[in-house]
C-alpha positions as CSV (number, residue, x, y, z in Angstrom):
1,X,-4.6,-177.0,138.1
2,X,-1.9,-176.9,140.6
3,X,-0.2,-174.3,139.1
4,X,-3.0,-172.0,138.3
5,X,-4.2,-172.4,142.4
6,X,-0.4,-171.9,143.5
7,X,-0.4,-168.9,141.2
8,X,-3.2,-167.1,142.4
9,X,-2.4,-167.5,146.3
10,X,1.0,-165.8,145.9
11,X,-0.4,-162.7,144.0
12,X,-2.8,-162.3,146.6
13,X,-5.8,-162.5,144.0
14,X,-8.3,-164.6,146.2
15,X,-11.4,-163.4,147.4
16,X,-13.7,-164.2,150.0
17,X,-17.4,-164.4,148.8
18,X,-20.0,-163.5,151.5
19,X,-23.1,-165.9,151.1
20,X,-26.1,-164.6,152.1
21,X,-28.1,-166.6,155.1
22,X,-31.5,-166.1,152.6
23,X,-31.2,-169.0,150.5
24,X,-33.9,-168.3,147.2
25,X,-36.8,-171.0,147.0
26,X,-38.5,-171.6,143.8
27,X,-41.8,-173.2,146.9
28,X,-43.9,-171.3,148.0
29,X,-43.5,-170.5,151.7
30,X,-45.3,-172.6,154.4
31,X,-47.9,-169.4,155.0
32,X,-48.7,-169.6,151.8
33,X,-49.3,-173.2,151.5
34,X,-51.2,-173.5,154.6
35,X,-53.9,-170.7,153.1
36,X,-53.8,-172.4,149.9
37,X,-54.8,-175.6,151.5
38,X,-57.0,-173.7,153.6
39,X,-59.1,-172.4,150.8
40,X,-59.3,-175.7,149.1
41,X,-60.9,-177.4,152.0
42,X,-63.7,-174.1,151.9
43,X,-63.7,-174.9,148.0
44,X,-64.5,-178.6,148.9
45,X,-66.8,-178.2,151.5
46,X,-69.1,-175.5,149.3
47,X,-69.0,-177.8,146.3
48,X,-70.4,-180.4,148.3
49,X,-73.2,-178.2,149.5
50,X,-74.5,-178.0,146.1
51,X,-76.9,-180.9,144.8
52,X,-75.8,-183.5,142.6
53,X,-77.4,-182.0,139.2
54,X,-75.5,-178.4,140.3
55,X,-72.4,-180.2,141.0
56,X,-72.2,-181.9,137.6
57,X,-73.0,-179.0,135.2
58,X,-70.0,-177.1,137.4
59,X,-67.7,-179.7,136.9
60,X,-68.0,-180.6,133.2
61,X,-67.7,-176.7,132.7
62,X,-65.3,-175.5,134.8
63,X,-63.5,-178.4,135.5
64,X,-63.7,-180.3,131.8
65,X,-63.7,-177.3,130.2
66,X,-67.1,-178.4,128.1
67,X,-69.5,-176.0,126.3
68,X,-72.8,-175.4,127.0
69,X,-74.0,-177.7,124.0
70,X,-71.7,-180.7,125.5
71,X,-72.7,-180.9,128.7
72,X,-76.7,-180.9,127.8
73,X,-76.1,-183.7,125.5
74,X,-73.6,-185.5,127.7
75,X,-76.6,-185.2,130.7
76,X,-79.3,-185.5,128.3
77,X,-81.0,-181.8,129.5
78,X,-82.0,-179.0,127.7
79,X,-79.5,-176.2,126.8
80,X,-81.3,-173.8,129.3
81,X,-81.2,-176.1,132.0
82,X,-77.8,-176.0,132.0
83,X,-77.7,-172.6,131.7
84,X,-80.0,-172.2,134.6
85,X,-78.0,-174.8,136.8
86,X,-75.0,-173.0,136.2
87,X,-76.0,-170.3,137.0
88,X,-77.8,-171.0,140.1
89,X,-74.6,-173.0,141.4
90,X,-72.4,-170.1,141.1
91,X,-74.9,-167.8,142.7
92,X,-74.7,-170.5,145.5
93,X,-71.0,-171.3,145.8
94,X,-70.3,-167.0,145.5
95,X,-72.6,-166.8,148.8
96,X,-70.9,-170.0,150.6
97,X,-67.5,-168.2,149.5
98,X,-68.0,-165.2,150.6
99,X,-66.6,-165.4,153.9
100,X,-63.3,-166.0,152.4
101,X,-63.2,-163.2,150.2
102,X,-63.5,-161.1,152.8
103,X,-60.7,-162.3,154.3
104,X,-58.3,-162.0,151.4
């Protein structure tokens, strides 16, 4: 090891690396962050706007990832009430939302 080192600094062969001041992050940068939690606290605040029965069908679709058929049995409803409950949420969370579509 000595010898390869001692070798090198008497040809001359060294070179100076410049390093860059930007130093690559695999986060995401605190603006970022800050709109991301941001835009939760809307998402939050618009889910809790929504009645219980319109919160539930959300979540066990969206959230659970259940089908239609699954969350009527699992809440003991018709299919269309689901259906209609669903849909009447997202009508009512795209209008609380709105405000921050705009914005992005």
């Amino acid at each position: 090891m000595n010898m390869a080192c001692f070798s090198i600094r008497r040809r001359g062969q060294r070179k100076d690396e410049v390093l860059s001041d930007a130093i690559p992050s695999s986060l995401p940068s605190p603006r970022l962050n800050y709109q991301r939690i941001e835009i939760e606290a809307c998402l939050n605040a618009a889910f809790a706007k929504l009645s219980a029965e319109h919160r539930a069908v959300v979540l066990l679709k969206e959230h659970e990832g259940m089908q239609y058929h699954e969350i009527a049995t699992f809440l003991n409803i018709s299919l269309g009430t689901v259906m209609s409950r669903l849909f009447y949420a997202k009508r009512r969370l795209r209008s609380l939302l709105r405000p921050i579509y705009e914005q992005l």
